[in-house]
N, C-alpha and C positions, 0 to 999 in steps of 0.2 A: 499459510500462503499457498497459493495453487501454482503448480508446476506446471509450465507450458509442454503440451504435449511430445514434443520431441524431447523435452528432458524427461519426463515422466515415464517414455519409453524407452530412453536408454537407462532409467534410473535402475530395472530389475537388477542389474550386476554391480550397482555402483555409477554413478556418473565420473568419468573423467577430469582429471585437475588437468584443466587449459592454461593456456599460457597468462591470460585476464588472471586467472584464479589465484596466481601468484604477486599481485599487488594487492596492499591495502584497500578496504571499502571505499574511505575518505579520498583513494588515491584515485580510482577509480571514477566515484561522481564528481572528482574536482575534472579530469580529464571528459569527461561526457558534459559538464557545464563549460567545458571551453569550448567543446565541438561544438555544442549547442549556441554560443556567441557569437562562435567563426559561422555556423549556417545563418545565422540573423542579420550577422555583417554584410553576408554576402547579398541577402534580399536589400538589405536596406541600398548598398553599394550598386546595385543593378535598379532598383526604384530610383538612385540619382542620377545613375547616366541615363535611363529611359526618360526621367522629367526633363533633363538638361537637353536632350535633342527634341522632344515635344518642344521644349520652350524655342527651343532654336528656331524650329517649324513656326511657331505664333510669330516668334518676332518678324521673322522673314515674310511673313505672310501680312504685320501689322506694317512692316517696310513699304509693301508693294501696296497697299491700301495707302497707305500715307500721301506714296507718289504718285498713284490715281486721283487722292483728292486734291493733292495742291495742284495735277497735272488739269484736273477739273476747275479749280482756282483761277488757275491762270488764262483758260480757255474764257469763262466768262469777264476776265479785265480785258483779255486780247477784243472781243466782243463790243465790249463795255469803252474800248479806247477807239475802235473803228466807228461806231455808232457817235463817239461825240466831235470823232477828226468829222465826219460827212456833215456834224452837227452845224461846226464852225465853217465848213466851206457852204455853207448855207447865207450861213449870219456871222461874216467876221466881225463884227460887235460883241457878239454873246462873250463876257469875260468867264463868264460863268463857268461855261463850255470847255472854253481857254485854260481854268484853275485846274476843272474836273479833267481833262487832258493830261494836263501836269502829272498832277496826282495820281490816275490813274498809269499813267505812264512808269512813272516812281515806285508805284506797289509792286507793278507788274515787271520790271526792272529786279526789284527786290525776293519776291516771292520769285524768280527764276536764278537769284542767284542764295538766296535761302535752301531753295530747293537742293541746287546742285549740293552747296555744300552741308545740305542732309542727310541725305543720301549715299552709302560707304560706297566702296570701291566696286564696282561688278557693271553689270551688262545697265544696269540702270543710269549708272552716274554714264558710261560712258554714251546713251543716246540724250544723255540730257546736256552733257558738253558738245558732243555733235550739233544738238540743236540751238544752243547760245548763237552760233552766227547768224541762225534767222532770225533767233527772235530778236537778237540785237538790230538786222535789219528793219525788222518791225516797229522797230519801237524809235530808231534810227527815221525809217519815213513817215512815221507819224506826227514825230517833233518837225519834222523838214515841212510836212503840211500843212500843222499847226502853224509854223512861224510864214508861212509863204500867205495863208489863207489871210494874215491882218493886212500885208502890205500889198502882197502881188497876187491878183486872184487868178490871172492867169497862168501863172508860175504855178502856185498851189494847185491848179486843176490838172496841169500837166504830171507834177509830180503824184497826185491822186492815183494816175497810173503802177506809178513806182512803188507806192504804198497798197496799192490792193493787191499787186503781185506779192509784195515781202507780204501780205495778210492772209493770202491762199497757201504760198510756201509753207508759213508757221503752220496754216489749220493742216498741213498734208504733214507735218513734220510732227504736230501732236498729235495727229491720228493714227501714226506712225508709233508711233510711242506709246498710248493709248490701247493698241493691239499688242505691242507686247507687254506692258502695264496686264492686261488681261486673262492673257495666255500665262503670265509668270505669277497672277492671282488665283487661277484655277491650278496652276501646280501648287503654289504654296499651300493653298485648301486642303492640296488631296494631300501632301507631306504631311501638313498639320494633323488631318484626320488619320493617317496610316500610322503617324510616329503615335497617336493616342492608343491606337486600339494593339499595334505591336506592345507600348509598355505596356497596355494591362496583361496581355498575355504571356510574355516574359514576367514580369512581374509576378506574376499567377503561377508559372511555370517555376519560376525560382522561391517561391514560399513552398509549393507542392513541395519543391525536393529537398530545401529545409527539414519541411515536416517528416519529411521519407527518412534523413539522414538524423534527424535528432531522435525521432522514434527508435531509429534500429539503434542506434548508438544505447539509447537508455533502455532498451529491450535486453540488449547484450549485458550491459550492466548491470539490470535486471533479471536474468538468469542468472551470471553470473555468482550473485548476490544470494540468489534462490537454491544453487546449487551447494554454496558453502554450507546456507541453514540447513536442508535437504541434509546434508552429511551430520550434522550435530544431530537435528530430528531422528536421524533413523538410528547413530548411535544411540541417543536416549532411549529412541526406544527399544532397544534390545536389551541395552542396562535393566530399565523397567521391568523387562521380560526376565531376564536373568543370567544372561550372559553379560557374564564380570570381565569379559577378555577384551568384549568389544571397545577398541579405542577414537574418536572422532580424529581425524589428519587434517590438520590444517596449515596449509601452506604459504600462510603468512602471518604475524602473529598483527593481528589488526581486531576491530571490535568482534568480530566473525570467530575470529584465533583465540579471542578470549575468553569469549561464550563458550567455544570447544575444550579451551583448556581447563573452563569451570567443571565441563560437562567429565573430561577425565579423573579430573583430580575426586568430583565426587564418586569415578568407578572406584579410581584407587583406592580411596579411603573407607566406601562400603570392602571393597576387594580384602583391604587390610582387616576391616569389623568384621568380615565373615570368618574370614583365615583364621582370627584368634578365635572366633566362636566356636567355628570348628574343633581346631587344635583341642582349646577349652572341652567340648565334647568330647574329643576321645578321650583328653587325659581324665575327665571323672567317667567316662565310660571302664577306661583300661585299670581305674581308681577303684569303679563299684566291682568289676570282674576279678580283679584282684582282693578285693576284702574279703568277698563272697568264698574265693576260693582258699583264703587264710584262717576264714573261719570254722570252714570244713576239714581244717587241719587240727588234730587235737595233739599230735606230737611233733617233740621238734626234728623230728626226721621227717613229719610228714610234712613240714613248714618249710623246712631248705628242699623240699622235693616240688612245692608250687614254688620257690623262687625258682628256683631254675627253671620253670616253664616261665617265668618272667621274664628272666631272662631272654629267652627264646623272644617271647613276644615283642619285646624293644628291639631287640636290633640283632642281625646275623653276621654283623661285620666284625663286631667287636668281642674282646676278650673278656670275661667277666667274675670273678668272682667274689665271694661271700665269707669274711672274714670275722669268726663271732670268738668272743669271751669266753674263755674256760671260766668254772664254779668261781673262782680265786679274782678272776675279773682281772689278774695279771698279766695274761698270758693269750691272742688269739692264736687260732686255728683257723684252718681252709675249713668251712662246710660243705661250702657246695661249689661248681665252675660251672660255665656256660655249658648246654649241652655239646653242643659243636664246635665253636673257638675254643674251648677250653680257657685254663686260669694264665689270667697277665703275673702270676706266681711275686707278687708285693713281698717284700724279705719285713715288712716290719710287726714286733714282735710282742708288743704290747698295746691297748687301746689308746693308752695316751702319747705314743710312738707316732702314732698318725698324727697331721695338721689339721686335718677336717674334722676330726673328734676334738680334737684341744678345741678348735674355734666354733664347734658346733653345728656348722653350715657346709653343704655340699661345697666342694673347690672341681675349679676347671684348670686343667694344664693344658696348655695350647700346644707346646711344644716342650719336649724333655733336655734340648739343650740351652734352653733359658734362662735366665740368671735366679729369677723368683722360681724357678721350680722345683719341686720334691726330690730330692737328692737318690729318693731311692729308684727314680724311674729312671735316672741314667746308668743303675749297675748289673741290667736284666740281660744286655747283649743284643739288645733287641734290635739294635738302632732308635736315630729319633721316631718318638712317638708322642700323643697327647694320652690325657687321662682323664677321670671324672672318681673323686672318691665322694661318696655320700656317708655321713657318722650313721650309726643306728644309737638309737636309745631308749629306753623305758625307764618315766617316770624320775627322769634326772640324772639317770645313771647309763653310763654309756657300757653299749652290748656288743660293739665292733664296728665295722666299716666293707660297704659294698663299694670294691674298686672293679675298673673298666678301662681298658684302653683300645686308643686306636689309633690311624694313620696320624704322621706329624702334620700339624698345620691346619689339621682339619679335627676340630673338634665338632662333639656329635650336636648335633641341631637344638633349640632352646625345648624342644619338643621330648627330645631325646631323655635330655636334663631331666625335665619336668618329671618322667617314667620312671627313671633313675632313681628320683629323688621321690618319690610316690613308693617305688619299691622299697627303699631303704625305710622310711617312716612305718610304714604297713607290717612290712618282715621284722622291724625292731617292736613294735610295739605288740605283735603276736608272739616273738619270740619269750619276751618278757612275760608275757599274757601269760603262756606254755609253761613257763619259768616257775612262775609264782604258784600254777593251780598246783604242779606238779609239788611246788613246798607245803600248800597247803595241804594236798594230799598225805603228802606224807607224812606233816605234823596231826593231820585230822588220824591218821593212823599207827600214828607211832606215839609210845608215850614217852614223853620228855625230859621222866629220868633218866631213862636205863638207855632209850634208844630201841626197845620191842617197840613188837605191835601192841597194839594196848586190844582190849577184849573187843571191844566191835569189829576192827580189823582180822582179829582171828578168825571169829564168827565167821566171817564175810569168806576168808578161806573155806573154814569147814565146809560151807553152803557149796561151792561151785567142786570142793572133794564130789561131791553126791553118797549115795548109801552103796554101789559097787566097789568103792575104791577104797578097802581094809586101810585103818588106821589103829596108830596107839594112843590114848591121852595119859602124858603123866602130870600132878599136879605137887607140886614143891611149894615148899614152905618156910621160911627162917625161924631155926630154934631161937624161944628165948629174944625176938625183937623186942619186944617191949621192955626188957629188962638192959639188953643193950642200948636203949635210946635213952632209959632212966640214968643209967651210969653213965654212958659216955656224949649224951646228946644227940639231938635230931642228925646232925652231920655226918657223927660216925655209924649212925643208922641209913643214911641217905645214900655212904660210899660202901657199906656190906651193902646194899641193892643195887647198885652199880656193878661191883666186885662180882655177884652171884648175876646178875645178867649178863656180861662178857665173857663166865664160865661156861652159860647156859650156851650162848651161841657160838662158841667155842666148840662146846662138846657136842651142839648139833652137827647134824648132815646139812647138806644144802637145802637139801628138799625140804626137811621140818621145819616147822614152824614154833615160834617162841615167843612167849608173850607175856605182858604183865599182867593179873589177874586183876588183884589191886592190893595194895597196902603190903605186905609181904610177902604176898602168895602167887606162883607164878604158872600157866601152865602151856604144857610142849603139845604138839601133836607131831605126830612120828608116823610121816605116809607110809602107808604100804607094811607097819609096823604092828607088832604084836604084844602082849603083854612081857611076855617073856625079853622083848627088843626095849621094853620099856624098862626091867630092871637094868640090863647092859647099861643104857643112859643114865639110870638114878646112882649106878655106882663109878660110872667116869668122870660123872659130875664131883660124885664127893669126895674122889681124888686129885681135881683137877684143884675144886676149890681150896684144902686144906692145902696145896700147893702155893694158889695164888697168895693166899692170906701169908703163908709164913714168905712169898716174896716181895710183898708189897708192905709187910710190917706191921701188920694191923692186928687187932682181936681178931682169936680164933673165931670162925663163924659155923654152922652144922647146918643142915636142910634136909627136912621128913620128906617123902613122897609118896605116895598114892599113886597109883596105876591102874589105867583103863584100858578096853581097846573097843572095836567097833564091833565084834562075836556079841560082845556083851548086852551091844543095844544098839539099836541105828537112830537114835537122838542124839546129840553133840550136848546139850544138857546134861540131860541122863546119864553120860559118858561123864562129864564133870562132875556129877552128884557121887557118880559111883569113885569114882580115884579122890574125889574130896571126902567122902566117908572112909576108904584106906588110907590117906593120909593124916586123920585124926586115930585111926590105929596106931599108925607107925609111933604119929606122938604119945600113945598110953602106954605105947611098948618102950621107952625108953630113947626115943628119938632119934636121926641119926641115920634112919633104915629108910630103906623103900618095902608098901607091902601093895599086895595085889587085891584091889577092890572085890568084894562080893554083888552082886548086884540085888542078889534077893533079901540084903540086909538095907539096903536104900527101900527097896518095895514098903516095907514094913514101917518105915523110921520117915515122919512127915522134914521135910528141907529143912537146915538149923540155918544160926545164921543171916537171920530175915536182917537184923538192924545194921549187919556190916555191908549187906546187898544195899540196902539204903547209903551207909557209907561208900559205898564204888560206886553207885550211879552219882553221888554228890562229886566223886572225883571227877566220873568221866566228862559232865556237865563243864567244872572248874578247865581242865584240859582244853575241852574245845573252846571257851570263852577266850583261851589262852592264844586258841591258833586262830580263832576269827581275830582277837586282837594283833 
């Protein structure tokens, strides 16, 4: 729709809501169609009074015609009766004459009193009442002549006189008459002609301003009209454009109001689709920036140290911390607090202690002196406040709970939630992650009777010792296993390898390292240690044990030893080959002893043993099947 130019020029800022602008559409053309009836009324109304005085004009005009012609009428009987009175004083015989007398006398008698009372009230009737007395003379001395003329001729000629005078009088009194007959026909003319040519131009003059008045009338309503769309159109098209703010105003709710209100409702409702789409974006934005940064955690120190920049991230207002499962799964602990609020310090003291771990689902507390709320968030001293605990969990098993609190009444936005609740999933399920490799780790490196290291893990030490950093290898052995598992059973073979690995790590240092070799053979390494550090070891061991065995009740047990150090060779093999060839001495000496490997009796002598190497690599295979399973 095109804008009339003054609107189109006020429109750069907004057009104005007028006072028009504040009634209904309908209300409006119903009000501009009554204007439009009253200006039609009025032409019609001024076209009946301009006809009704034209007509006036005719009739007045056909009046005076009327009375000119009967006034003409009467002049040819007046005429018509003197011609047959002269007729009969000619020939008083002619009866003829005599009838036509009569008669003519009778019309003309009639036709002046027809006349008169034809004639309304005005300057007409009253010369034609003026004139009845002559003509009644007239008519008067023409019966007196007529009647004189059969009997008395000389009477009738005398009276001749008397009737030619009444005959002149009448012709001076209709010519009288006649003149103003005349005069009041050329005015009725020109009335008639003026009253014509005034209505057309009134008439002309009153449709013009009809036209003027129903135009501006529907012009106004027409902007009007053009100004409300104009408001809907330009909000459209901003929306279009992409300002969500811009709202259409409409000041009356009419078809106009509705169109606008469509036109809102569909900002609104993109407004509300984009908000979530958004939200939706950051939360797997702050979802994938958080994963990324849980994955780059490989300990759980390093895990509670990206939550708490999570923390940070979500929100500065509030208190937050991080409450996880001890080993026992009994018992949480704080790991970590917000960095800057610090912890809302929650007293509860097990995972199942909490309600959002029982129920499995984030809870919101709106307010802490509420009836349904957490009992424990009214004993912090804090005053009222809200909260948000989210459960953590891995794989079924619940790993603790990230609490958060803040202002009473005002819990943290659905947004908030969401982060919260992103965080707690993310941190429990890395925790766990953390959890597990770290079991695996240590079953991949620990062997599962005794609780050492088992030989790849040792290995893996030795490698990162390097060849600068002096070591001792001793390698032990249980006297007589085979003979104690024939007599007393695998079991009480099972718990002397137990019994001598709790000795072994017992009688080590922190530093060494202890480990299971395989099947009963076990061996130490002793940083920073020397052969000589390695008998010290082989003989507190064998005091320690001969202790344990007589406290624990069991068959006495013995263990040979073989001792290496790193002087001897910077191979870790080599280093075992040499303490496993002194400890098959120690056995041919009588068992019981620690001796000190030669190395140059290894050089000479090809590895024994090949089919028990077969047997520990079948263990260690068995082992790990054990910790993948």
């Amino acid at each position: 729709m095109q804008l009339p130019h003054d609107l189109a020029t006020a429109s750069t800022s907004g057009p104005r809501v007028g006072w028009l602008d504040r009634w209904p559409v309908l209300l409006r053309m119903f009000v501009a169609t009554l204007i439009s009836l009253a200006a039609l009324g009025g032409v019609t109304l001024v076209s009946i009074v301009m006809i009704n005085g034209e007509r006036t004009a005719a009739e007045r005009l056909t009046l005076v015609t009327r009375a000119q012609r009967m006034l003409q009428d009467a002049a040819l009987r007046r005429d018509a009766v003197r011609a047959d009175v002269l007729a009969l004083l000619v020939d008083p015989t002619d009866d003829v004459a005599r009838v036509r007398v009569a008669r003519a006398l009778d019309e003309h008698r009639r036709t002046l009193i027809d006349g008169v009372a034809a004639v309304p009230t005005g300057e007409f009737k009253q010369a034609l009442t003026e004139n009845q007395p002559v003509a009644t003379a007239f008519v008067d001395g023409a019966t007196n002549v007529a009647r004189l003329a059969r009997g008395d001729h000389d009477a009738a000629l005398q009276a001749l006189a008397t009737f030619q005078q009444s005959y002149e009088n009448l012709v001076a009194a209709n010519e009288k008459v006649g003149r103003l007959l005349t005069t009041r026909a050329a005015e009725a003319n020109a009335r008639a002609a003026y009253a014509s040519t005034v209505r057309l131009r009134i008439v002309g003059f009153a449709c013009l301003a009809a036209f003027i008045i129903v135009a501006a009338v529907w012009r106004v309503v027409a902007v009007s009209i053009s100004r409300a769309l104009y408001r809907v159109r330009e909000a459209a098209h901003a929306i279009a454009d992409g300002d969500l703010s811009v709202r259409s105003d409409a000041p009356v709710n009419d078809d106009v109001g509705a169109l606008a209100g469509a036109v809102n409702h569909m900002a609104d409702t993109l407004q509300t689709m984009i908000g979530r789409l958004q939200t939706e974006q950051e939360q797997d934005a702050f979802s994938r920036q958080l994963s990324e940064a849980l994955d780059m955690a490989d300990t759980e120190a390093e895990t509670f140290s990206v939550v708490a920049r999570g923390m940070a991230a979500i929100s500065n207002d509030m208190a937050m911390e991080l409450l996880v499962a001890d080993s026992s799964r009994a018992h949480l602990e704080r790991a970590i607090a917000h960095p800057s609020k610090g912890a809302p310090n929650c007293t509860v003291e097990s995972p199942y202690g909490c309600m959002a771990v029982r129920r499995g689902n984030p809870i919101v507390f709106e307010n802490s002196h509420a009836l349904n709320t957490c009992a424990r968030l009214g004993d912090r001293g804090a005053g009222c406040l809200s909260a948000v605990c989210v459960p953590l969990s891995f794989m079924g098993r619940s790993l603790g709970v990230l609490h958060a609190t803040g202002k009473a009444g005002e819990p943290p936005a659905a947004k908030v939630v969401g982060q919260l609740k992103t965080l707690g999933i993310l941190s429990g399920s890395r925790i766990g992650t953390v959890r597990a490799f770290e079991r695996t780790q240590v079953q991949a490196s620990t062997d599962l009777l005794t609780g050492l290291l088992n030989r790849r893990a040792l290995e893996s030490r030795v490698r990162r010792l390097g060849t600068v950093n002096p070591y001792a290898v001793v390698v032990a052995d249980i006297d007589h296993f085979k003979r104690l598992n024939d007599a007393h059973g695998h079991e009480a073979g099972d718990r002397s390898l137990k019994v001598l690995a709790d000795v072994l790590r017992r009688s080590a240092r922190e530093r060494d390292h202890v480990a299971r070799w395989g099947g009963e053979e076990f061996v130490i390494v002793l940083e920073g240690g020397h052969a000589a550090d390695g008998l010290e070891f082989a003989e507190r061991v064998r005091a320690n044990l001969a202790a344990a065995c007589q406290a624990k009740d069991i068959p006495e047990i013995t263990t040979s030893f073989g001792i290496s150090d790193s002087v001897m060779s910077g191979e870790f093999d080599q280093l075992v080959r040499i303490g496993d060839d002194a400890l098959y001495r120690s056995k041919e000496g009588g068992r019981n002893r620690a001796t000190i490997g030669d190395p140059r009796r290894v050089g000479l002598q090809v590895p024994r043993r090949d089919a028990d190497t077969e047997h520990l690599a079948a263990i260690q295979m068995e082992n790990l099947t054990e910790v993948q399973g």
